[in-house]
Structure formats: C-alpha cells, structure tokens
C-alpha positions as CSV (number, residue, x, y, z in Angstrom):
1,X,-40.5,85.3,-47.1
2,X,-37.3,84.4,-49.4
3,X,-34.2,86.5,-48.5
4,X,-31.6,86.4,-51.5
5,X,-27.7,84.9,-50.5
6,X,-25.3,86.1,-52.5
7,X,-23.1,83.1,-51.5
8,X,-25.4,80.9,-53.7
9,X,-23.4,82.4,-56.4
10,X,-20.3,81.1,-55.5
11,X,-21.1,77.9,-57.8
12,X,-21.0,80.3,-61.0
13,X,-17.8,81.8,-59.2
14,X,-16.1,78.0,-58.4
15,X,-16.8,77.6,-62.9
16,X,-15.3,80.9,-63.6
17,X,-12.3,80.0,-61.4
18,X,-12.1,76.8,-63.1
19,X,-12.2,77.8,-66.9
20,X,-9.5,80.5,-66.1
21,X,-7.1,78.0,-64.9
22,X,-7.6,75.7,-67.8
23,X,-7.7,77.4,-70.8
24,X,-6.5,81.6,-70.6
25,X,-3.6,80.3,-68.2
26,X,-2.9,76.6,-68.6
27,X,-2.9,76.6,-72.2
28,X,-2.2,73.7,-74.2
29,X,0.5,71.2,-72.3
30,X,2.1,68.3,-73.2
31,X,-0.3,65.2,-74.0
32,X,0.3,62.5,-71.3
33,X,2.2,60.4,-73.8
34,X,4.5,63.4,-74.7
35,X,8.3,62.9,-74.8
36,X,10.5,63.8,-71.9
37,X,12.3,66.7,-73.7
38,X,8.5,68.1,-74.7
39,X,7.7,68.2,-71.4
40,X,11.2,69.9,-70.0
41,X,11.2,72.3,-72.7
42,X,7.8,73.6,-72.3
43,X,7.6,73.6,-68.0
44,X,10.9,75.4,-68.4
45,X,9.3,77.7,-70.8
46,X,6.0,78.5,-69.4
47,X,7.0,78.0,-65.2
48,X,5.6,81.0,-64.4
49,X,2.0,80.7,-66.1
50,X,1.6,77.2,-65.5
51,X,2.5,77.8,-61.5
52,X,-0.4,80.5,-61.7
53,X,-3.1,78.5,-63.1
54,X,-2.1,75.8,-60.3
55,X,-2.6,78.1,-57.7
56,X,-5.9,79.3,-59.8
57,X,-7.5,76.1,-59.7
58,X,-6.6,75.3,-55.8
59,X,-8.4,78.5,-55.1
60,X,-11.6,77.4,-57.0
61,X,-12.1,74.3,-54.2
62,X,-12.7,77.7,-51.7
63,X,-15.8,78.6,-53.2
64,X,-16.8,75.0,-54.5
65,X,-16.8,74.6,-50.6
66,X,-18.6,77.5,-50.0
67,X,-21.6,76.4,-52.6
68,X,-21.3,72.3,-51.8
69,X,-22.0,73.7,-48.3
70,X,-25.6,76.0,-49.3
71,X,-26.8,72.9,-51.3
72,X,-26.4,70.7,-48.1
73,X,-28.2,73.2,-46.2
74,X,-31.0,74.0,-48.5
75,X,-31.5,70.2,-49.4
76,X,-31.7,69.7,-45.5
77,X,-34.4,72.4,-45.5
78,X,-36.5,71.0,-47.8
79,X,-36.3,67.1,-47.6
80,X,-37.9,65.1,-44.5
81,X,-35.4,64.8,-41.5
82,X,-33.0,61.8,-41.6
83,X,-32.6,62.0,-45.9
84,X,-28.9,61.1,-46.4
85,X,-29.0,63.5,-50.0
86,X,-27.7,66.6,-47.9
87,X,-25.0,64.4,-46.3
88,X,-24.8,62.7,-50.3
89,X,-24.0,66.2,-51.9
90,X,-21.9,67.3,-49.1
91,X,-19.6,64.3,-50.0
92,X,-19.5,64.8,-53.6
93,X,-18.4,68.4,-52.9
94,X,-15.6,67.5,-50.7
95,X,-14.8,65.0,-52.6
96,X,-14.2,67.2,-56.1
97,X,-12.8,70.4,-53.9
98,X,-9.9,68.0,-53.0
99,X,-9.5,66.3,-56.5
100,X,-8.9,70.0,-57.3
101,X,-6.3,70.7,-55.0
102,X,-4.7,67.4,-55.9
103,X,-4.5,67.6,-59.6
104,X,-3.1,71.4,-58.8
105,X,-0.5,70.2,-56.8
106,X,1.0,68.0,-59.5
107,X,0.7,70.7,-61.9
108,X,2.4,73.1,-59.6
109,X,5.3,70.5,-58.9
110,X,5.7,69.9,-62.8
111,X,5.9,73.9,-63.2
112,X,8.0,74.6,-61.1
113,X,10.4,71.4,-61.1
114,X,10.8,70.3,-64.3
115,X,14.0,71.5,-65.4
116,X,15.7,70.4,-62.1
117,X,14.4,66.6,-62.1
118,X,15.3,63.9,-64.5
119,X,13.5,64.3,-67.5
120,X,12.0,60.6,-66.9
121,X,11.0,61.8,-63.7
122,X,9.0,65.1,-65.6
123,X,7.5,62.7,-68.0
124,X,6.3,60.3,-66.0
125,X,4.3,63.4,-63.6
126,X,3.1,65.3,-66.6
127,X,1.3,61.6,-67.9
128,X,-0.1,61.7,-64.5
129,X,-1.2,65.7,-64.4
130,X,-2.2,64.8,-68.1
131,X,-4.8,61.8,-66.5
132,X,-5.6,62.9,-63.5
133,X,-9.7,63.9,-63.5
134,X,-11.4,60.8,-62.0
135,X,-11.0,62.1,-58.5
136,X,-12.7,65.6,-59.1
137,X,-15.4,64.3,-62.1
138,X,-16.3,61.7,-59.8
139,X,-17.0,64.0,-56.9
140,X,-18.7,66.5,-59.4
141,X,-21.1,63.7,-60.6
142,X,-22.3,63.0,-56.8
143,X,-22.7,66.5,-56.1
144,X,-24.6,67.1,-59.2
145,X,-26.9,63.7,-58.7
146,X,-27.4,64.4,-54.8
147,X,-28.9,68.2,-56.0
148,X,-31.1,66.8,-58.8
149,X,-32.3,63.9,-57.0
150,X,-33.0,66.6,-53.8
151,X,-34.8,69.6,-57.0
152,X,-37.1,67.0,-58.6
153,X,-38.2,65.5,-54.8
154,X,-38.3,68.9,-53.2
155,X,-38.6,71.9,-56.2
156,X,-35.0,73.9,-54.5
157,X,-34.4,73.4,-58.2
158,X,-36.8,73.1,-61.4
159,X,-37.0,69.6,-62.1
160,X,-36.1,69.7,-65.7
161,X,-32.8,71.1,-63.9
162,X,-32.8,68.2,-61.7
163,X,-33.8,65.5,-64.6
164,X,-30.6,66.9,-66.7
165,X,-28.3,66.4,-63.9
166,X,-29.3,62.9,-63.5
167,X,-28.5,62.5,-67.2
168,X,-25.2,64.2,-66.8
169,X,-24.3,61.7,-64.0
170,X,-24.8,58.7,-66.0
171,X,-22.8,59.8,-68.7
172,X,-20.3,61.2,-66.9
173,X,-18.8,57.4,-66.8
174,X,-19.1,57.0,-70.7
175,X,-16.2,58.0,-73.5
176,X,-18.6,61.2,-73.3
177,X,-17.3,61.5,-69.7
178,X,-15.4,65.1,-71.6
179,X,-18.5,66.6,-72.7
180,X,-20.5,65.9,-69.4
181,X,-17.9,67.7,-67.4
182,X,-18.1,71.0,-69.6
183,X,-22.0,70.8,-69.5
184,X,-21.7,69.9,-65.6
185,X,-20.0,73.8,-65.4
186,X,-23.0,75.2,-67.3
187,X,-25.4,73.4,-65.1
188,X,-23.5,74.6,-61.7
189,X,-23.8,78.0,-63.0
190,X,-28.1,78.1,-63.6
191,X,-28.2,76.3,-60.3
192,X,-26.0,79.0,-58.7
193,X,-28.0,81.8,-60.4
194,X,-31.7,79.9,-59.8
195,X,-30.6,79.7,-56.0
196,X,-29.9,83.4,-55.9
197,X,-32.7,84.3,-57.9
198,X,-35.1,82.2,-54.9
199,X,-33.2,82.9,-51.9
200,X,-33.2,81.4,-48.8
201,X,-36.1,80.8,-46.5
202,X,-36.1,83.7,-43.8
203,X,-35.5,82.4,-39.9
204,X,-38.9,81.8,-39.0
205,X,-39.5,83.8,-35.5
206,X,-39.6,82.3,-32.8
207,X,-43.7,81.7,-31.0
208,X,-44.0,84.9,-28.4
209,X,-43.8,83.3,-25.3
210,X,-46.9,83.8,-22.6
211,X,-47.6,86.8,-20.4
C-alpha cells in the first residue's frame, strides 16, 4: 500500500524558492563586466531587495535538502543493496544546496557592502556573483542523472522522465548549459509532484512472532 509524503513536494517548493529570488526580487544586476560606478550605484540603490533575494535563495538549499534526501531514500528502496545511485544523488544534492548558499553569500556581501568598499573591490565581487553557477549546475546535473538513471532501472519515476534527465545532464556542459538549468526546474517540479502523486511504500509489518 503507497502512503502519499507531502515532503516529496519540497522539490517543486526548492524551484519556487529559486525563481523568486532571481527574477521578482533580484531583478536585473550588473553584467559581470559592468563598470565599477554601475555596480556602486545600483547595490547602493537596491541594498535592501537585493539582501532579500540573498537570503531567499539560501533558504531554497532547506528544502533542496529536504527533497535530495527522499530521492536517496526511495532510490535505496527500490535498487539492489550496495548501488552507489542513492549515495550518487545524495552528493549532487549536497553539492548544489551549498553552491546555493555560496553564490547567496556573495550576493548578500555585494548588497550590503558596496557603497562602503572600493568601487574596484565591488566590481571585481559583482564579476564573480555575475559567474558564479558551476558549483550549483554541477551539483543539479548529478542529482538529476543519479534520479533518472535510478527511474529508468527501477520505475520511482516514468522512464521517459528519467531518459530527459539524462539529456539534460549532457547538455548541461554545452553553451546550452542556460536553457538546461531552466528546464532542470521544470523537471524537479513533475518529479516532486509524480512522487507525491505515488507515495511512499508503507512500513511493511513486522512477521507475528510464535505463540
């Protein structure tokens, strides 16, 4: 009998956090090769919202955890004892929560000092806020190729699911890398909803024990 876990849908939940922080909040910033007194001006302008959507996407590594954490334990249901994919996805998801928290605490720093730093000293952290993804897409890209190589061996997932995420992977390290990051939130959110929608295997009850 499959019991449905609300905590699968903390994947859709991790997205949502995610899109909030980058677009509604952080807005359009400075390009990485902007000047220093672009940079100044427009921290010093928008400290406040920019400080916000830091602390945003911090808080989405909580329940990208949370998820990364269900997917290792329904992969270690469902795959023959000793696979390394639960372990594999658990990485990944560790991996990306704390690319997260990284690139949010530059982006905080730059908010919040970069009227009170030389403006060389802004510039130079705002080319690195502006360039710093590898960390978390990387992570992403194993945690999305650990669950789709764990749905097309096992079924947790449809395999068509599991076939796209392999695609995603591979072209996650192409000049498409951009695109594959965007569609990587789409496919976190059917997972999320598909592993609702099954639930989790019941605790099987323990054989009664003789008279």
């Amino acid at each position: 009998m499959q019991k449905r876990d609300i905590g699968a849908l903390t994947g859709a939940l991790f997205v949502v956090l995610v899109l909030v922080a980058f677009i509604p909040l952080g807005g359009s910033t400075p390009d990485g090769d902007a000047s220093a007194r672009k940079v100044v001006s427009f921290y010093s302008d928008n400290d406040t919202r920019e400080m916000i959507a830091a602390v945003v996407l911090a808080l989405s590594a909580v329940p990208l955890l949370y998820f990364t954490a269900i997917l290792r334990d329904r992969l270690r249901d469902a795959l023959p004892d000793r696979s390394v994919i639960p372990a594999f996805a658990l990485g990944g998801g560790v991996v990306a929560a704390g690319g997260f928290v990284t690139a949010a605490t530059l982006h905080f720093a730059l908010a919040d000092y970069a009227g009170d730093i030389q403006p060389a000293a802004a510039q130079a952290i705002n080319a690195l806020d502006g360039d710093f993804f590898l960390p978390f897409t990387t992570g992403l890209g194993v945690l999305v190729l650990a669950s789709s190589v764990g749905a097309i061996r096992t079924g947790i997932l449809p395999k068509w699911l599991g076939w796209v995420g392999v695609v995603l992977f591979v072209v996650f390290f192409t000049p498409a890398g951009f695109i594959a990051f965007g569609l990587t939130g789409i496919w976190i959110i059917v997972g999320s909803i598909l592993l609702y929608l099954r639930g989790a295997p019941a605790p099987t009850a323990p054989p009664a024990s003789p008279a």
